[in-house]
C-alpha positions, 0 to 999 in steps of 0.5 A, spaced: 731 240 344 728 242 350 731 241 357 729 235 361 724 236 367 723 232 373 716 233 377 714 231 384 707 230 387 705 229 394 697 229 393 691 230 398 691 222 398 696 222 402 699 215 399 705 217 396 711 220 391 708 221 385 714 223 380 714 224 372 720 225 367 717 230 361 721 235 356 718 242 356 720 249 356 714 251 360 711 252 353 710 245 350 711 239 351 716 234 346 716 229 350 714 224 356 719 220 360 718 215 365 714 215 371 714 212 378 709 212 384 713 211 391 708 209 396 709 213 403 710 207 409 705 207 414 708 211 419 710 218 414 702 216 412 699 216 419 705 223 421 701 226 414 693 225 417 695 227 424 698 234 422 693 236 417 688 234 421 691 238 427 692 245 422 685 244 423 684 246 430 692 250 430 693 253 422 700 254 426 707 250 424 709 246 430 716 243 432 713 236 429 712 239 422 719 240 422 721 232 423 715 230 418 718 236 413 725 232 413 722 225 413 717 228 407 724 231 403 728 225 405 722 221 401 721 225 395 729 224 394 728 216 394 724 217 388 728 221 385 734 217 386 730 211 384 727 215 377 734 216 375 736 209 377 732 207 371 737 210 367 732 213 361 734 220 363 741 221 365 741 226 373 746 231 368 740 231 364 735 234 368 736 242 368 731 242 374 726 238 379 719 241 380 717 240 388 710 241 390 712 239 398 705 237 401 699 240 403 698 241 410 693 247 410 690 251 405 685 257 406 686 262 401 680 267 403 685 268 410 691 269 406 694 262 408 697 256 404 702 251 408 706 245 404 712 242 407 718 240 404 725 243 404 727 245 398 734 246 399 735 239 402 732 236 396 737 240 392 743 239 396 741 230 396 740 230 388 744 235 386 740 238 382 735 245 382 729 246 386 723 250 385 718 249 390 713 253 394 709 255 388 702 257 391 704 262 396 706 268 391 699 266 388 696 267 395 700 273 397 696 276 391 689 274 392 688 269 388 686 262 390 692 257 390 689 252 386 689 249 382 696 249 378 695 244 374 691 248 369 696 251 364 699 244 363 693 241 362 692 247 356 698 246 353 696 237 353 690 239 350 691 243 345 690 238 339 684 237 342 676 238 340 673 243 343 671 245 349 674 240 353 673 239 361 679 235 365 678 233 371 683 230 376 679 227 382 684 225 388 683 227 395 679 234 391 677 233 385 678 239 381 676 241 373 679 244 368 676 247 362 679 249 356 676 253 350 682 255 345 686 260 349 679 260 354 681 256 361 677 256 368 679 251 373 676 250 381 675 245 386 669 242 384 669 239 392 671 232 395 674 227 390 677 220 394 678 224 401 671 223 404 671 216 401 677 214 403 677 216 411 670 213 411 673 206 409 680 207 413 675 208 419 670 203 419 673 197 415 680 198 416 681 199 409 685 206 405 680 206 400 675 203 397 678 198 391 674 200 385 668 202 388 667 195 392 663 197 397 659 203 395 656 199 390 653 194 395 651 201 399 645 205 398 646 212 398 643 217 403 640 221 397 636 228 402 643 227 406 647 229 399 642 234 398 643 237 404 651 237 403 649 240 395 647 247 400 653 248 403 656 255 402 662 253 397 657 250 391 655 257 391 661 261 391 664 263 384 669 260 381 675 260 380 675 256 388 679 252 392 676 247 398 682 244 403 682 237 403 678 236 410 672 242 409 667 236 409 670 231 414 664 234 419 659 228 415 663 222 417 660 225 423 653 225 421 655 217 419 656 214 425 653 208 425 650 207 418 652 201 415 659 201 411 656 200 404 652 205 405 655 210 407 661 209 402 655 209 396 653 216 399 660 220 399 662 216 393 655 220 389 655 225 393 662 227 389 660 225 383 654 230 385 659 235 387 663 234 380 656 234 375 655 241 379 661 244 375 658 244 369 653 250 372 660 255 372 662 254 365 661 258 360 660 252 354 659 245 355 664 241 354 665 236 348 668 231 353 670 230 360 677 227 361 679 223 368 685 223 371 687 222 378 686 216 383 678 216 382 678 214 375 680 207 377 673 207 382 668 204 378 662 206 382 665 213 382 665 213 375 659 210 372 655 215 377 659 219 373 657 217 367 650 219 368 651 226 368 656 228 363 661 223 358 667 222 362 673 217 359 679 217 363 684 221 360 688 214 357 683 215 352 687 221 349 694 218 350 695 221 357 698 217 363 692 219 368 697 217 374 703 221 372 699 228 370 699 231 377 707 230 377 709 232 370 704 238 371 710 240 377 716 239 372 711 243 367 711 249 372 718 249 374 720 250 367 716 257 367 718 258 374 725 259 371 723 262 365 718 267 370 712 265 365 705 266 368 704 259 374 696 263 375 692 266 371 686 270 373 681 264 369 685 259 374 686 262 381 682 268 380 688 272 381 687 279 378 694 279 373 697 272 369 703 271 376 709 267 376 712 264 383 715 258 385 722 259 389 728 256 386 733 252 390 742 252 387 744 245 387 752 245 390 
């Protein structure tokens, strides 16, 4: 029987903890545990937006990022606590917690990925080991950083017809695309992040619920063509993006009427999205959606004009907890010293392990 794992994700959303129970080695997949989603309070989510905006102008840790590490590990530890509470999965059970940390800054062309979370805190609180830190060995080697989710995605998919494009749309959007053992994954562009700081800013709103507000918007289709020239769209993939490389447009917005600024970003993800499908080498039988995006049905039917997208729940998969159980997937090879990047996902020149292992007292 394989040994029991517990992921954590703290995703460029910004809402909260997502943290998912799976049995693996790393290898497989034998089973899916339960799942929990612990939304962050007000204060951790403002703390949060503030600090990776000012890596924006200042990439350097400051004294206040020590506070928000504790705050952030203290809040992963609560759901961990309350994951287990559930009592499906005993905390003996549990052989290790895959902890992504936080996304404050990530430019990988400058050698540079910064996530906050204390690893050995969280170990020493649940008493259970911690890998943590898995983009930076990653980086250290030249590739991208992200995405991470890939293998996982690989090892999930493998009863599946292909090719097979997965795609995770969350602050970032980002695709895999699987072929038997062939995989290729990038950051397509902005998923929610755009959308969900343009209704944050003029309705007062963390999101746009089902995509609402887009719909009843018309959206700015030449400003959309201009954003489709920025240089990321024509870099080669295997890419990554920082969650914040496109706020610059909200700018370019000011003054525009909520709808319809919320109907141009929403199609100018999508726009971002269906551009991915020049980078892959077949085109896929199906795409499958996970992430919080799925749920935006403006976002989805845009979509749907451009590629036959369903969301992942019509294979079976939990499209909220996918993310989470990706990270308890990657602690797994982690401690086994299996590959977390391979040159098709990343762009690192050799198949690399990483992450860095917490002891529990």
């Amino acid at each position: 029987m394989m040994p029991w794992s517990l992921g954590l994700m703290s995703g460029t959303s910004m809402d909260g903890v997502d943290a998912a129970l799976i049995r693996t080695d790393g290898i497989f997949v034998e089973a899916h545990g339960p799942f929990l989603s612990l939304p962050y309070p007000l204060d951790i989510r403002h703390r949060l937006g503030r600090a990776v905006g000012a890596r924006r102008v200042k990439p350097e840790a400051t004294s206040e990022d020590v506070e928000l590490e504790r705050a952030i590990t203290q809040w992963h530890v609560q759901a961990v606590e309350r994951l287990l509470a559930e009592g499906a999965v005993a905390r003996e059970d549990v052989a290790v917690i895959g902890f992504h940390g936080h996304t404050l800054f990530h430019d990988p062309a400058h050698g540079v990925t910064r996530q906050i979370g204390d690893g050995g805190l969280l170990a020493r609180e649940t008493g259970i080991g911690v890998v943590g830190d898995f983009r930076a060995n990653d980086v250290a080697h030249g590739g991208q950083g992200a995405p991470l989710a890939p293998l996982y995605h690989r090892a999930l998919a493998e009863p599946l017809t292909k090719p097979v494009a997965v795609l995770n749309i969350g602050g970032v959007a980002n695709v895999t695309w699987i072929d038997g053992d062939d995989i290729l994954a990038f950051d397509t562009g902005p998923g929610n992040a755009l959308i969900d700081d343009w209704t944050a800013r003029v309705i007062g709103r963390p999101m746009d619920e089902g995509g609402r507000l887009a719909r009843a918007g018309h959206a700015d289709e030449a400003l959309i063509d201009d954003l489709m020239g920025h240089p990321y769209f024509a870099r080669m993939a295997p890419k990554s993006l920082d969650r914040d490389e496109f706020a610059a447009v909200l700018e370019r917005l000011d003054g525009v009427d909520p709808a319809d600024g919320a109907a141009t970003l929403t199609h100018f993800s999508v726009r971002a999205m269906a551009h991915a499908r020049r980078a892959m080498p077949k085109a896929p039988h199906r795409w499958l959606v996970c992430g919080g995006g799925r749920r935006n049905g403006c976002l989805m039917e845009a979509l749907n004009r451009f590629v036959t997208a369903d969301p992942v729940e019509a294979v079976g998969w939990d499209g909220d907890a996918l993310e989470a159980q990706a990270f308890a997937f990657l602690a797994q090879r982690s401690l086994r010293k299996l590959a977390l990047s391979v040159p098709g996902t990343t762009g690192v020149a050799t198949p690399l392990s990483g992450g860095v292992y917490h002891q529990p007292p």
